[in-house]
C-alpha positions, -999 to 999 in steps of 0.1 A, spaced: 218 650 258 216 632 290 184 617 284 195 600 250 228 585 269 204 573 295 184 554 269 216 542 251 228 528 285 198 512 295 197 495 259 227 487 265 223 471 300 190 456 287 207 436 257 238 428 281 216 412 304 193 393 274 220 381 257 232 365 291 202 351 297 201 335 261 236 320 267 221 303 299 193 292 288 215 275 260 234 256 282 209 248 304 181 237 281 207 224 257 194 188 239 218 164 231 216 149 193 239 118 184 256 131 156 250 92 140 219 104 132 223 129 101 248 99 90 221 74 89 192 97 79 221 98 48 221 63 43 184 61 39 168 66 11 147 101 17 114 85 4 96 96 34 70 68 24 60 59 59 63 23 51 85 20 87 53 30 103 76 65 110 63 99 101 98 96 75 132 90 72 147 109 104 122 101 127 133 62 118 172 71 120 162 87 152 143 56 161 174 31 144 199 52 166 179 48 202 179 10 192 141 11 190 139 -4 156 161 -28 132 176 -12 98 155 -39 81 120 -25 88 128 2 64 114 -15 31 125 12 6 160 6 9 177 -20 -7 192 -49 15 227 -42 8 219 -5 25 204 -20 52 231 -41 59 255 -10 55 234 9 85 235 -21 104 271 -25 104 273 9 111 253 3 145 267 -26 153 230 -43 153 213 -72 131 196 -61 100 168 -75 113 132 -68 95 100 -85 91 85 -99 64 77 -79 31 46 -64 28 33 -57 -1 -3 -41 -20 -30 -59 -35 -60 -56 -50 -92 -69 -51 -107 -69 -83 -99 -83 -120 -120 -68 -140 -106 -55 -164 -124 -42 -199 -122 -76 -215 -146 -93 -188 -165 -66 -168 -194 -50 -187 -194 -8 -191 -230 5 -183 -219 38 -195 -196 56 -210 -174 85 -190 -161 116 -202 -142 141 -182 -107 140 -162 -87 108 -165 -91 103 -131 -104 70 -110 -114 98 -82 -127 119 -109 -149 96 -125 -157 78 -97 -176 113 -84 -201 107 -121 -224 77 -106 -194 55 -96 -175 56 -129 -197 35 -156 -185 2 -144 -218 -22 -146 -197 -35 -111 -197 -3 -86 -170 -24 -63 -145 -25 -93 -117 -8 -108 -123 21 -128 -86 16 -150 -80 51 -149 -43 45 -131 -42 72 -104 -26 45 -82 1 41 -108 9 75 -113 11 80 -74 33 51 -64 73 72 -64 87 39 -67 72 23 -104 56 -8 -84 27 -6 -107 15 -7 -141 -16 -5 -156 -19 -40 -177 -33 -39 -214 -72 -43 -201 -69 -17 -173 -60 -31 -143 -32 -18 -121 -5 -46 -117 16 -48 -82 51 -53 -89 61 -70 -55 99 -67 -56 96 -30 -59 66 -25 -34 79 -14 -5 46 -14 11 39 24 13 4 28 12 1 53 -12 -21 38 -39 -42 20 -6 -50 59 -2 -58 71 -31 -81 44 -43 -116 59 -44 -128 21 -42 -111 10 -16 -98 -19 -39 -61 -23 -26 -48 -32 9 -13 -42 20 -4 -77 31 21 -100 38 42 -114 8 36 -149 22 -5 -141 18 -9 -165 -18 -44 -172 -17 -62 -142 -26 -98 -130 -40 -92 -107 -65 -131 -90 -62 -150 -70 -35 -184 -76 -54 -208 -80 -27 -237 -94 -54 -251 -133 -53 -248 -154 -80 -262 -143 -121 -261 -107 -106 -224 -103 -99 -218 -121 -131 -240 -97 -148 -212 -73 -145 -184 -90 -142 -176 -126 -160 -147 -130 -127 -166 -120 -103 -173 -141 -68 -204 -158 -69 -205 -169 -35 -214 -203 -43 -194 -210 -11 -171 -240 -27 -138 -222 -17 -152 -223 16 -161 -262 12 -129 -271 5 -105 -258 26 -91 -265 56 -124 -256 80 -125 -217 90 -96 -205 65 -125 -196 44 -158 -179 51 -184 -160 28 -194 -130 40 -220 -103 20 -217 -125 -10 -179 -124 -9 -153 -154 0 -134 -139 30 -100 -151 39 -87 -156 73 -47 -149 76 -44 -156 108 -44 -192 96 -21 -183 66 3 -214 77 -26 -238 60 -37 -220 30 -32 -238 -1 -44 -239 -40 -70 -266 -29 -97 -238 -22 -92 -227 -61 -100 -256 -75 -137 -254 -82 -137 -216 -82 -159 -211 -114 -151 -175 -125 -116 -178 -105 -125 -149 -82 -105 -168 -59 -64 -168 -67 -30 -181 -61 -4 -156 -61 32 -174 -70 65 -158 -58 73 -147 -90 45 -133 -103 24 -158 -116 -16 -159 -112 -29 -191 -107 -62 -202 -114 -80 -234 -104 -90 -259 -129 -122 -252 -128 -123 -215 -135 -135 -204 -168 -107 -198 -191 -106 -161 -206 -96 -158 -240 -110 -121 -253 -84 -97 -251 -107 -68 -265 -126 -45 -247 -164 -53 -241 -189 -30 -255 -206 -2 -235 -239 -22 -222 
């Protein structure tokens, strides 16, 4: 009988002294949290879309809180909620410029040749595994809309000859479809990027064509006629230099023949030079 109250004691004792040292370590190791974080993780929209450049939503209220970021950064949230968290802080709304995804290719089934025919998963990854897909073009899209069915925010849609279409007032720039691409065809730029080659064919000449009736040549006039260094060609492909954004213009379209080479309107609008050959088949091609 002694023995089991000397146990029970020293239990006791033992869990007497633990809990004390938990209610020590609580105060001593205790982390402050400003409570105005859960109220702006509230105010965000919970896409956890990484567009901020933030691992998701409360590591940027975190970040908006400490003053280490402006509300306007996060690109998922409409204005009017950024301007609410930013009246909140007491801050500017701040924010950079939009960014947005593009992609390089055009090709869609009424101007780039199929070499063969695919059968399995509806899946751009899937049938890009089977010899790259069928396209005749191995660079371009497959039309099988995995980037549309992964972007949470409906910023694309697949147009009637297969190719994904960016919706740039919804794009908030997330990266998603830039990921699961298994081309590599989309990339995220600036809004303010018009000029734009919509192909990563890295063939010369007949051969690209071959494939793809809007393909870049590399016949180098794009290059010719803009402002010196803007444009470059590179692997058979124009290349464009952003960092000289601030003179871009539609003059380098102009003599495009297949109209590779683009200008991207604020609303929308794709513009071709005058030269470009002018597309009128809405049909698929036949399988080559």
């Amino acid at each position: 009988m002694a023995t089991i109250l000397t146990a029970v004691g020293f239990m006791a004792a033992l869990g007497l002294i633990l809990a004390s040292m938990l209610v020590v370590a609580n105060k001593r190791l205790y982390v402050y949290e400003d409570p105005r974080i859960d109220q702006v993780e509230d105010l965000l929209p919970k896409a956890n879309c990484g567009a901020c450049g933030t691992a998701g939503c409360r590591p940027f209220a975190e970040m908006l809180v400490n003053g280490e970021v402006e509300p306007g950064k996060c690109t998922a949230n409409s204005k009017s909620m950024n301007q609410i968290i930013a009246d909140f802080l007491g801050v500017d709304v701040g924010g950079g410029e939009q960014r947005v995804a593009r992609l390089a290719c055009a090709g869609g089934g009424n101007v780039a040749y199929v070499r063969a025919t695919y059968s399995g998963i509806p899946s751009c990854r899937a049938a890009a595994l089977v010899s790259g897909g069928g396209r005749g073009c191995s660079w371009g899209c497959l039309g099988f809309g995995d980037c549309e069915q992964v972007c949470d925010f409906g910023a694309i849609y697949m147009n009637p000859q297969g190719i994904p279409v960016v919706i740039e007032d919804k794009c908030t720039a997330c990266g998603d479809c830039v990921t699961v691409c298994p081309k590599d065809l989309f990339s995220l730029h600036l809004a303010s990027h018009r000029l734009w080659v919509a192909c990563k064919n890295l063939e010369f000449g007949d051969q690209a064509e071959h494939h793809c009736e809007v393909a870049c040549t590399a016949c180098g006039r794009c290059a010719q006629d803009s402002p010196e260094g803007l444009i470059r060609i590179e692997d058979n492909l124009a290349i464009i230099d952003y960092a000289k954004n601030d003179i871009a213009s539609k003059v380098a379209i102009e003599r495009c023949p297949t109209g590779a080479i683009l200008w991207l309107q604020q609303d929308g609008t794709v513009v071709k030079g005058r030269d470009a050959r002018k597309v009128v088949r809405k049909g698929a091609l036949p399988v080559a």
